[in-house]
C-alpha positions as a Python dict, from the first residue, in 0.01 Angstrom:
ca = {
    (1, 'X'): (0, 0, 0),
    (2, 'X'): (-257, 93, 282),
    (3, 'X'): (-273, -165, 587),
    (4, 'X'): (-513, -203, 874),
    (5, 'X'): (-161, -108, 1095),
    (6, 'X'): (-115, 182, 911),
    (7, 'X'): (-471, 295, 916),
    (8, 'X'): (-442, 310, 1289),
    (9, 'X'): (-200, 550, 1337),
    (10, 'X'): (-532, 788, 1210),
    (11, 'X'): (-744, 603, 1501),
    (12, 'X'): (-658, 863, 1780),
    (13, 'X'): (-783, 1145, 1630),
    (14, 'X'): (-1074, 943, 1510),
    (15, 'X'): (-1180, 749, 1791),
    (16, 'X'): (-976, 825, 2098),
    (17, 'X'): (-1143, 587, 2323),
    (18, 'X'): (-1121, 265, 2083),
    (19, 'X'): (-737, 413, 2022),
    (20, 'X'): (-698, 375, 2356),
    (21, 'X'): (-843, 32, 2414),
    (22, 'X'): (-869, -280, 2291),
    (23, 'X'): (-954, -241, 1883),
    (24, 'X'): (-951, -457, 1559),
    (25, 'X'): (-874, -220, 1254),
    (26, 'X'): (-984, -372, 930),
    (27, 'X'): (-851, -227, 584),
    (28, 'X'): (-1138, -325, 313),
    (29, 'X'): (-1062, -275, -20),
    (30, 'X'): (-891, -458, -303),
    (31, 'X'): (-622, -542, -53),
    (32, 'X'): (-729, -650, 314),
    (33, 'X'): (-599, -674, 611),
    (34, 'X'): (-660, -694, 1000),
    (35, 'X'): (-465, -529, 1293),
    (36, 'X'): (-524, -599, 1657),
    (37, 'X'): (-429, -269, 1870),
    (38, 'X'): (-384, -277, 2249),
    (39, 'X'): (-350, 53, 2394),
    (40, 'X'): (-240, 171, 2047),
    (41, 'X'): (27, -84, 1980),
    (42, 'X'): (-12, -323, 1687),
    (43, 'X'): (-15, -677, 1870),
    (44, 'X'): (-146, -897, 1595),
    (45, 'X'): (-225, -854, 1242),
    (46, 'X'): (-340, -1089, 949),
    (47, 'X'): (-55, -947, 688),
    (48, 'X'): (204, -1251, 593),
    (49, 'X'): (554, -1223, 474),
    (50, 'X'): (406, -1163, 112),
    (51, 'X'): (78, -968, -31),
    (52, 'X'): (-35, -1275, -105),
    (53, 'X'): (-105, -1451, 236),
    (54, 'X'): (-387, -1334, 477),
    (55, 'X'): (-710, -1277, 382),
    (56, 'X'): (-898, -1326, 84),
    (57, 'X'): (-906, -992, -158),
    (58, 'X'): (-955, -836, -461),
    (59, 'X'): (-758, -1010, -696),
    (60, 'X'): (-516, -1218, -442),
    (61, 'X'): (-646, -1568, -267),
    (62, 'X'): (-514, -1477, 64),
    (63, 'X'): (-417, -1797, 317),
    (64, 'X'): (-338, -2095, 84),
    (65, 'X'): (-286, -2446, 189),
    (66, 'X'): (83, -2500, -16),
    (67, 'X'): (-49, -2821, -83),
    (68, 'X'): (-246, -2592, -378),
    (69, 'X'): (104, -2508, -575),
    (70, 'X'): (213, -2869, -572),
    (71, 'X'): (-143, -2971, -712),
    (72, 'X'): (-99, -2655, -977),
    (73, 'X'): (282, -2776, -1064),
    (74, 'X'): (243, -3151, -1004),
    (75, 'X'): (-95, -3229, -1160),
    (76, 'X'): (-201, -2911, -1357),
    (77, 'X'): (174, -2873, -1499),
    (78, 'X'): (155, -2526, -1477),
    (79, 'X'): (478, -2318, -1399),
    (80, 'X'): (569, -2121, -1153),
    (81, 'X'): (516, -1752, -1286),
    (82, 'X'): (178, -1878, -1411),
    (83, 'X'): (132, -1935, -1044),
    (84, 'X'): (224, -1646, -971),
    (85, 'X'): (-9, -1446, -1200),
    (86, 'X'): (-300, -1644, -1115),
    (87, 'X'): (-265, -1646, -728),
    (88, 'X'): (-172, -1272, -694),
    (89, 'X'): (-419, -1170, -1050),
    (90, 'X'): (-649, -1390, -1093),
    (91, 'X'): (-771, -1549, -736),
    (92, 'X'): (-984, -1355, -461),
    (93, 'X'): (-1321, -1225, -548),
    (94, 'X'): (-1217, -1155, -892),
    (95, 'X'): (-1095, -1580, -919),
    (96, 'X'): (-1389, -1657, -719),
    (97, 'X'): (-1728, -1482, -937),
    (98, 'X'): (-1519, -1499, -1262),
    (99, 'X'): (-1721, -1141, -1304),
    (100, 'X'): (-1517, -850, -1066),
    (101, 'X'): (-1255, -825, -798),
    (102, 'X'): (-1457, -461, -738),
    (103, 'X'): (-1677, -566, -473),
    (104, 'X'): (-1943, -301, -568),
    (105, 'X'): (-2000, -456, -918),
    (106, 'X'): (-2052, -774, -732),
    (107, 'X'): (-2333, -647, -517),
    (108, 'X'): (-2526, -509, -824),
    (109, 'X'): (-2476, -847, -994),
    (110, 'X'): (-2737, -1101, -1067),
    (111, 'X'): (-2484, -1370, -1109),
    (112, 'X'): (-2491, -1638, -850),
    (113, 'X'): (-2119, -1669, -827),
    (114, 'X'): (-2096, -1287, -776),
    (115, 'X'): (-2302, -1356, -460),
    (116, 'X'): (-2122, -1660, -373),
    (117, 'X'): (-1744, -1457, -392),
    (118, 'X'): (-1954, -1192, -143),
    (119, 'X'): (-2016, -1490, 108),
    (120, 'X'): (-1715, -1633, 66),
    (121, 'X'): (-1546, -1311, 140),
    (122, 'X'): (-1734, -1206, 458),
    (123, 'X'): (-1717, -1532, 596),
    (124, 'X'): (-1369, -1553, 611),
    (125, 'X'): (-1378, -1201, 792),
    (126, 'X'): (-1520, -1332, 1121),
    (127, 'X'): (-1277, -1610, 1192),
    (128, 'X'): (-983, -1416, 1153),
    (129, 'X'): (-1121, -1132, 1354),
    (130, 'X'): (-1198, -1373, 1620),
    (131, 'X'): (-843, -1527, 1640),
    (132, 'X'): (-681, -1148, 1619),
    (133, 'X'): (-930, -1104, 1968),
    (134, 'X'): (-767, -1442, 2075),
    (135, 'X'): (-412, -1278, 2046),
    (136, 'X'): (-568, -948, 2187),
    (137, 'X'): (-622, -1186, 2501),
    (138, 'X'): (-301, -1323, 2497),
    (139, 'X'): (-103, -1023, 2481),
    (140, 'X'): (-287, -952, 2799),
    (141, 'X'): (-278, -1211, 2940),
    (142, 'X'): (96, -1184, 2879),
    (143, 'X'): (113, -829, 3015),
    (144, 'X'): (-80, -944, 3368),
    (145, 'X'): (161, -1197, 3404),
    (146, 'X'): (478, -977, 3376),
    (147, 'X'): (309, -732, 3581),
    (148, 'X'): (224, -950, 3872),
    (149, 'X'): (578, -1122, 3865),
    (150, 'X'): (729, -734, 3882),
    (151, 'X'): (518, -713, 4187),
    (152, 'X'): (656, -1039, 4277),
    (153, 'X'): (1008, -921, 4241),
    (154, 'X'): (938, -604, 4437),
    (155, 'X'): (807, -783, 4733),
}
């Protein structure tokens, strides 16, 4: 499976000076992911410990409050591998518009709920891009810091 991290090993022959910098790859397809790159080096990225978690995509829901499954198996009574199915199969934009997870056919749709997986999807792309920049400035923070207490030490 392609990543945003694994899409920017490519970056430096792309786009030296971004590869070189401070950059947020994105990966936009059915699966989705952000990476934050500082001088190259993956420093924060949106991908969880399962396809599931991060953001929202094709057919997945992306982050979940867990409070969801207990609702599914608690009130809904549905089982676990039914959970399964529909929060890696059925959720995202496909779960959302009830139309496509193929964000192309959702564009050429007159369906309001087409539209409405479309917003839902691109507004969840700003926040997380904005807390990868966050980390960005942390890491940097971080790296000033050891730097000037190395200068410290030397002293």
């Amino acid at each position: 499976m392609a990543s945003a991290c694994s899409s920017a090993a490519q970056l430096p022959s792309i786009a030296p000076e971004a590869a070189n910098g401070r950059t947020v790859v994105a990966h936009l397809g059915n699966g989705t992911s952000l990476c934050a790159l500082a001088s190259g080096r993956s420093i924060a990225s949106t991908m969880g410990f399962t396809a599931v978690d991060g953001l929202m995509m094709g057919t997945r829901c992306g982050n979940l409050n867990p409070g969801v499954i207990l609702f599914m198996l608690d009130e809904l009574r549905i089982g676990m591998r039914e959970i399964e199915d529909v929060l890696y199969r059925q959720s995202g934009l496909l779960g959302v518009s009830g139309v496509s997870s193929d964000m192309r056919v959702l564009l050429a749709s007159d369906n309001p709920r087409a539209h409405f997986a479309v917003a839902v999807y691109l507004r969840h792309r700003e926040p997380e891009r904005c807390g990868l920049r966050n980390r960005e400035s942390d890491h940097e923070n971080e790296r000033e810091t050891r730097e000037e207490r190395a200068g410290q030490a030397n002293h």
